[in-house]
N, C-alpha and C positions, 0 to 999 in steps of 0.2 A: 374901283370903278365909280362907286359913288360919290368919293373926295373927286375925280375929276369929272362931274358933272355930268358922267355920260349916263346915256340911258338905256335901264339893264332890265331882264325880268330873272327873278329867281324860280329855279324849278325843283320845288322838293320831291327825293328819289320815292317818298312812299304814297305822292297821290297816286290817283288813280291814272292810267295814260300815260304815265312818266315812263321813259326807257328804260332797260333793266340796267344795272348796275354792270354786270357781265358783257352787255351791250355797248356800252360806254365806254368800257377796258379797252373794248374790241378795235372798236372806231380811234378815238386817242392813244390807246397805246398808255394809256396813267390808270391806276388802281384806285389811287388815293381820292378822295373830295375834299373840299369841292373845285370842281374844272370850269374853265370858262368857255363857252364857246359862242362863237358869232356866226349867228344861223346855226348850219348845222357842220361848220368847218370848225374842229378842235383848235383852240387858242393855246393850252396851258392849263396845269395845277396849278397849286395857291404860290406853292414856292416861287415859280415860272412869271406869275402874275406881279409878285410882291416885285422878283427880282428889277422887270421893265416898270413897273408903277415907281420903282425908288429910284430909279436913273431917270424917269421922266420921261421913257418913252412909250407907254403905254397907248396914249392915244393913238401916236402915229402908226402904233404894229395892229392896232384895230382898225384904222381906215384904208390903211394895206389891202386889210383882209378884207376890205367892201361894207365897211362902219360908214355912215353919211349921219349928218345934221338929225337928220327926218326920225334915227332909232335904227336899232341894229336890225339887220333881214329877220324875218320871221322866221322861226326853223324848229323849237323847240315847244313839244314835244316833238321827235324826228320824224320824218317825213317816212309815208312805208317805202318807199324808193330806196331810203337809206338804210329802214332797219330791214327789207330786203337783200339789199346789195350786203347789209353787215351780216346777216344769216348767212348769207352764200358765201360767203369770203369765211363764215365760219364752218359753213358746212365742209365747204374746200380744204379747210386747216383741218378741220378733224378728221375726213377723208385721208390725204395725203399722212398723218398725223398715225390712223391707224394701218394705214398701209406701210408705214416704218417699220409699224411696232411686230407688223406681220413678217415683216424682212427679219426683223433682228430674232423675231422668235425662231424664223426658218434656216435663219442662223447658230443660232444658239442649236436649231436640232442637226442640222449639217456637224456642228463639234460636237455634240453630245454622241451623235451614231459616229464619227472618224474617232471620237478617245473610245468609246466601244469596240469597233472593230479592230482597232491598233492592242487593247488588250487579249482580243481574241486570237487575232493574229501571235501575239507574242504568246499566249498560252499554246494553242497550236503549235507552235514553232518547237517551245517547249518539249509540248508532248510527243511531237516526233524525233525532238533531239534524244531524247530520254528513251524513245523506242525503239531508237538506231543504236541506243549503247547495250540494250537490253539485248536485241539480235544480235550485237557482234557477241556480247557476254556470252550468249547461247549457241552460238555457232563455236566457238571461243569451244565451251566447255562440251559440246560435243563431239570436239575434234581431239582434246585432250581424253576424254572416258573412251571413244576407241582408240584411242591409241592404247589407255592403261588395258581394255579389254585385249584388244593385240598382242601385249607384252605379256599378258597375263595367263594368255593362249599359249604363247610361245614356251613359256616358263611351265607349263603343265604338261607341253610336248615334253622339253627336258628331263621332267619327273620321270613320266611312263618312260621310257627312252631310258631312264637308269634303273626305273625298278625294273624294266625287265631285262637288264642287261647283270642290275645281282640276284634275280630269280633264274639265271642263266647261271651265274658263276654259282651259286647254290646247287643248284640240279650237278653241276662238274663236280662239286667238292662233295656230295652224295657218292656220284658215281666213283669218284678217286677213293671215297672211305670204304665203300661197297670192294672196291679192285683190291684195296691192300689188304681189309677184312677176309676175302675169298685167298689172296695167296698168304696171311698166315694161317688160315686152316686148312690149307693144301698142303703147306710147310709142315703143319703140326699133323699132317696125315702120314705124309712121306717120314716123317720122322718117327711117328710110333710104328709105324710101316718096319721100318730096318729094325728098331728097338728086338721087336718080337720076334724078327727071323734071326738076331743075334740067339736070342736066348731060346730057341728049338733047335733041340741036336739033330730031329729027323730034317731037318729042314736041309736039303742040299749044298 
């Protein structure tokens, strides 16, 4: 700017009055220093400036902007208009900026509680598949123990049912040893019976 003869003022970021640095970002949209601006319409970084100073067209992209003979518009330090307007345009950003940050949290909590309840769900599911096998198991095996009970009933009818059918042939086979006992000592009566009247001569 000073090789072409235009006339500039410099504004160091650390006097007093000078805009903030964050300020500056906000408005031009460059980080870097130093910028050049006309009035208070952002020109360019230094790259930006070098770029049109070395093509030669620097003046004209400055009288563009409202550069005349007389010195560049007055503007620097910014006008409260602007660093107004750049407060709100940043308050705006950080508003909307935090209201994202809100979405994406209430998002992150929508997946965090759906992979929760999707575990729950499948544990559940789990635990009632596992409590449907448990019931069939138990119904399962208490259909099996009465039955063993049933059979086991039935098998003990059998028992009684034959003990007392050879506590029956016992009692017969008593009474049969009883009948044959009684007629060989009827036998052996009858028989000493005749013996003795053989052998008495008074006997008739």
């Amino acid at each position: 700017v000073q090789a072409a003869r235009l006339q500039f003022k410099v504004v160091e970021m650390s006097q007093g009055g000078a805009p903030p640095r964050a300020l500056l970002t906000m408005i031009s949209g460059i980080s870097s220093l130093p910028q050049l601006f006309l009035g208070n319409t952002p020109i360019g970084g230094a790259e930006a400036v070098e770029l049109v100073s070395s093509s030669g067209t620097l003046e004209q992209v400055l009288r563009q902007n409202g550069y005349t003979d007389d010195g560049a518009p007055q503007g620097l330090p910014l006008s409260q208009d602007v660093i107004d307007s750049a407060y709100s345009t940043a308050d705006r950003d950080l508003l909307y900026f935090q209201q994202q940050e809100v979405v994406r949290a209430q998002e992150d909590v929508k997946k965090t509680v759906a992979s929760v309840q999707a575990k729950i769900d499948e544990y559940r599911d789990a635990v009632q598949q596992d409590h449907a096998q448990q019931e069939q198991w138990l119904k399962a095996e208490q259909t099996r123990t009465a039955e063993e009970a049933k059979r086991m009933a039935e098998e003990r009818k059998v028992l009684e049912l034959e003990q007392q059918r050879l506590q029956q042939e016992r009692q017969e086979i008593e009474q049969e040893k009883q009948r044959i006992a009684d007629a060989i000592h009827k036998e052996q009566q009858s028989s000493e019976a005749a013996t003795a009247s053989q052998e008495d001569p008074a006997s008739p």
